[in-house]
N, C-alpha and C positions, 0 to 999 in steps of 0.2 A: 087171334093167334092161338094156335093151338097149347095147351097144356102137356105138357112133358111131365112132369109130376109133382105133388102138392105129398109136403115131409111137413113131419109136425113132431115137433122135439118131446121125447121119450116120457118128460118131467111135467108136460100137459096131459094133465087127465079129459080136459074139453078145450072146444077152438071159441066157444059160445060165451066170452069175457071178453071184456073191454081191451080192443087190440088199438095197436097203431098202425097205421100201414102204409111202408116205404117202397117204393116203385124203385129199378133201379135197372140199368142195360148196360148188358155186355157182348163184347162182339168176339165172333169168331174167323180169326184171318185164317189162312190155310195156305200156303206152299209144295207141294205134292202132300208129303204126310208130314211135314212139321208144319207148328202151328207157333202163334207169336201168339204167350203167356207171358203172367208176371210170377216171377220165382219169389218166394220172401222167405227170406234166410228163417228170421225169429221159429216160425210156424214149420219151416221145410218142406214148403208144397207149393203149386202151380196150381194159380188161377186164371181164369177167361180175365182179360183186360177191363174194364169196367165200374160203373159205380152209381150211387145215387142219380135220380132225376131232379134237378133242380124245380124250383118254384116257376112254373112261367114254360119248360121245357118241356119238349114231347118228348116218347121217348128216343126218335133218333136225334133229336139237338143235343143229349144228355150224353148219347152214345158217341156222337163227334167228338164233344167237348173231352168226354173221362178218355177214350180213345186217345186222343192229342196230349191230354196231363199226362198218362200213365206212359203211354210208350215212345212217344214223340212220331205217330204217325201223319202219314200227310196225305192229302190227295183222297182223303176215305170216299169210299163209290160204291155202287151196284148193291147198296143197301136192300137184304132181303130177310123176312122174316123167317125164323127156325123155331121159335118155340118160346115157350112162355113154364121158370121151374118156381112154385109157390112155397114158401117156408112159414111156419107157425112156430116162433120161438119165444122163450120168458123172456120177458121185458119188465114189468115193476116198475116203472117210473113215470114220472108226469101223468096218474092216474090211469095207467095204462096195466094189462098184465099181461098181454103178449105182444108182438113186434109182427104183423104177418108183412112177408117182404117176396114181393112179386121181381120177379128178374125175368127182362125179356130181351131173349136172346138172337141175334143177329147175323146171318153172314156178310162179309163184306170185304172188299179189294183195299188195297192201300198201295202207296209208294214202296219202289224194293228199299228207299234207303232213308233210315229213321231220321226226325230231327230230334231236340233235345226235349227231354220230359219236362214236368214240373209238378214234382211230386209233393203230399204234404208233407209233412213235419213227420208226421207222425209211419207214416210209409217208408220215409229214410230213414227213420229209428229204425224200423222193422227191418230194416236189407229187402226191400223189394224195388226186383229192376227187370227191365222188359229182356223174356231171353225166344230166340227160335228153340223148338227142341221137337224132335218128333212124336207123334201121338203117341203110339204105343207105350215108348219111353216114361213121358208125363204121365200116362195113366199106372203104370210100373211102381213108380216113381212114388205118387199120391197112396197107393194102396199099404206100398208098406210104411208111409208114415200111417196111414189110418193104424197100421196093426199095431206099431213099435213106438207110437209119440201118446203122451200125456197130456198135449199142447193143441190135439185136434177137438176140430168143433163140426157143427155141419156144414162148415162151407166148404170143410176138403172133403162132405160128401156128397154136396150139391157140383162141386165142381169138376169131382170122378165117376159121378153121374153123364155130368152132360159132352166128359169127352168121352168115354163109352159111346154115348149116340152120335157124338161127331165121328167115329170110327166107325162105328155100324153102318151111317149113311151117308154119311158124304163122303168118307174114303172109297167106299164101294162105286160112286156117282164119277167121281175123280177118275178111277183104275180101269173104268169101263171105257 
């Protein structure tokens, strides 16, 4: 899978410690130019649907599964790959001092009509719930929290990242 691009948090002076590294896929649906994210209130931003690869899962068994928890999608198809975004972030724990967490990214078809999530615990705390919203929007949306929130980390800029490139190239691929 291609590399889309590999971020390493500001507060690593080297990537060359003891890392961990969690693999995790997230899919990209598309509807002309909206796109099915998860909003989460807490944080006030929009991400690719998504999560962890289990023990034992490839990554699209992992992408089915969080896909089905997160939004209540069904019928997931025509699984293709788009890209692969690599993060190097502090971690400290479990003899660890960074966390590198590989996300690879997916397009793929679903049902028009959701069923029910099954989110954790810890997701419902947050207020995240699967919303359509059009690209431009989301990425609108994402930036100025980047500018105006004290709450951002980089995943609302690995995630305004990669809808940038979902806008770049598959709206264009779409519109032709």
């Amino acid at each position: 899978m291609r590399l889309l691009k590999s971020s390493i948090h500001p507060s690593l002076e080297s990537v060359d410690q003891p890392a961990f590294l969690r693999l995790a896929a997230r899919g990209i649906i598309l509807k002309g130019e909206d796109i099915l994210m998860l909003y989460t209130q807490r944080y006030d931003d929009y991400t690719l649907p998504g999560g962890g690869v289990d023990e034992g899962e490839n990554q699209v068994e992992g992408l089915i599964r969080e896909l089905t928890e997160e939004t209540g999608a069904r019928n997931i198809r025509n699984v293709q790959a788009f890209g692969l975004y690599e993060e190097f972030r502090p971690w400290n724990r479990d003899g660890f001092e960074i966390m590198q967490m590989k996300s690879y990214c997916y397009t793929c078809e679903i049902d028009e009509q959701l069923g029910e999530t099954s989110l954790e615990d810890y997701e419902v705390k947050n207020g995240m719930k699967p919303v359509w919203i059009n690209v431009h929007d989301a990425i609108k949306h994402n930036l100025d929290t980047i500018k105006n929130s004290d709450k951002k980390g980089m995943s609302i800029e690995r995630e305004t990242f990669l809808l940038s490139m979902i806008r770049d190239e598959l709206l264009v691929v779409a519109s032709c």
